[in-house]
Steps between C-alpha positions, in 0.01 A plus 500: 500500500139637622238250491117645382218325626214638261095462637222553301180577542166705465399798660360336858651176451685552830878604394574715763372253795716204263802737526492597829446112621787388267761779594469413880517124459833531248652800595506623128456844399214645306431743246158652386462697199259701657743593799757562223312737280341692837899535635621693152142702545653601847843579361512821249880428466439155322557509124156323429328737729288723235400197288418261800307797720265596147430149420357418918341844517291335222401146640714416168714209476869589469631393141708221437811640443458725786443228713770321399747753565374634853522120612830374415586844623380374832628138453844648432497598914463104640811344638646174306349214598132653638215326410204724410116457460356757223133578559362649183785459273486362222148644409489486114650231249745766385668542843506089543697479206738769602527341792648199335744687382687575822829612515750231701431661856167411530265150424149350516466275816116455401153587432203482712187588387192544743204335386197671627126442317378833333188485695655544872742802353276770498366385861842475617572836363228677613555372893869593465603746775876594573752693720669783340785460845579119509379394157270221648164379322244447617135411363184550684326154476820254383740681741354780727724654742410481874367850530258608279702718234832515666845333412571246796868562460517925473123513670444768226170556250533232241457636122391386208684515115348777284428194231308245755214674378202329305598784236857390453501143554332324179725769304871292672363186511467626124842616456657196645342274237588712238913581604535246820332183379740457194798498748346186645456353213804573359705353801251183549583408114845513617433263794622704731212609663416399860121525553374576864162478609441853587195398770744299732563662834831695449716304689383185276573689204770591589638158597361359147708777353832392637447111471430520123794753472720234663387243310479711179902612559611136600324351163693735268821457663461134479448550103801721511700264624 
């Protein structure tokens, strides 16, 4: 059985840092849609290569049932028994509900969604500077790295996402509430969302995460039982 650990959240409500924090204190795996999708762009053999490649060359999002199919694709190469942390995924109602129709090789270990106020995203977004080598973020007032510009780790020019612009950011702060927010919804009415207050120091988050997923797993099993 493969365990999926979804997390939610807006564009800039700090997924990647969450991820990053969560994978080295569990030892989990992790899997980001955007990785995904930019590993079949890389790979003209794949079978979704055409569809995936026109659909990014556009800034488009990647149809459901396109989605859906280049990520159990992907699933389908985890080992029994890993636990895995999907960035990204689900991103529309229709994919949560496909989700929850798993085959027996995979289940839902739970749902985090990061709870960030609209009014820091766009500032959070817009100070957002990463490194294309090691993957680290880094953001130039919250979480500046030691030399101006340059990753601390690979001590190369930091970059920034062609979106964390003051163009693109109101328009997937947009999109989120109209395909992401829904999700949410969907899996708090459920009550089986865990909310995490997206403004705690990672490490705190991070911690909150896992207590309440403890606790969350230990109170079903008890009804269960």
């Amino acid at each position: 059985m493969i365990t999926l650990l979804l997390l939610l959240g807006a564009p800039g409500s700090g997924k990647g840092t969450f991820t990053s924090e969560f994978v080295r204190a569990t030892g989990c795996s992790r899997f980001s849609t955007g990785e995904c999708f930019r590993s079949v762009m890389n790979d003209p053999s794949h079978p979704f290569y055409e569809a995936v490649r026109a659909r990014m060359d556009e800034a488009d999002f990647v149809p459901d049932d396109l989605t859906l199919k280049v990520v159990r694709g992907q699933l389908a190469k985890y080992a029994k028994g890993t636990t895995i942390l999907m960035d990204g995924f689900p991103r529309t109602r229709v994919q949560a509900e496909a989700l929850d129709e798993l085959d027996a090789t995979l289940q839902i270990g739970g749902i985090f969604f990061l709870d960030v106020p609209e009014s820091e995203l766009a500032q959070r977004l817009l100070g957002r500077r990463l490194c294309l080598v090691c993957g680290s973020i880094y953001h130039q007032e919250l979480r500046p790295p030691k030399a101006d510009e340059l990753c601390d780790t690979c001590r190369i020019p930091l970059t920034r996402r062609y979106d964390d612009t003051a163009e693109w950011i109101p328009k997937r702060i947009g999109a989120f509430a109209e395909r992401t927010a829904p999700v949410v919804d969907y899996y708090e009415r459920q009550d089986r969302l865990i909310r995490v207050d997206g403004t705690l120091a990672p490490q705190d988050a991070v911690a909150f995460a896992r207590t309440h997923l403890q606790d969350d797993r230990a109170e079903k099993a008890e009804e269960a039982s």
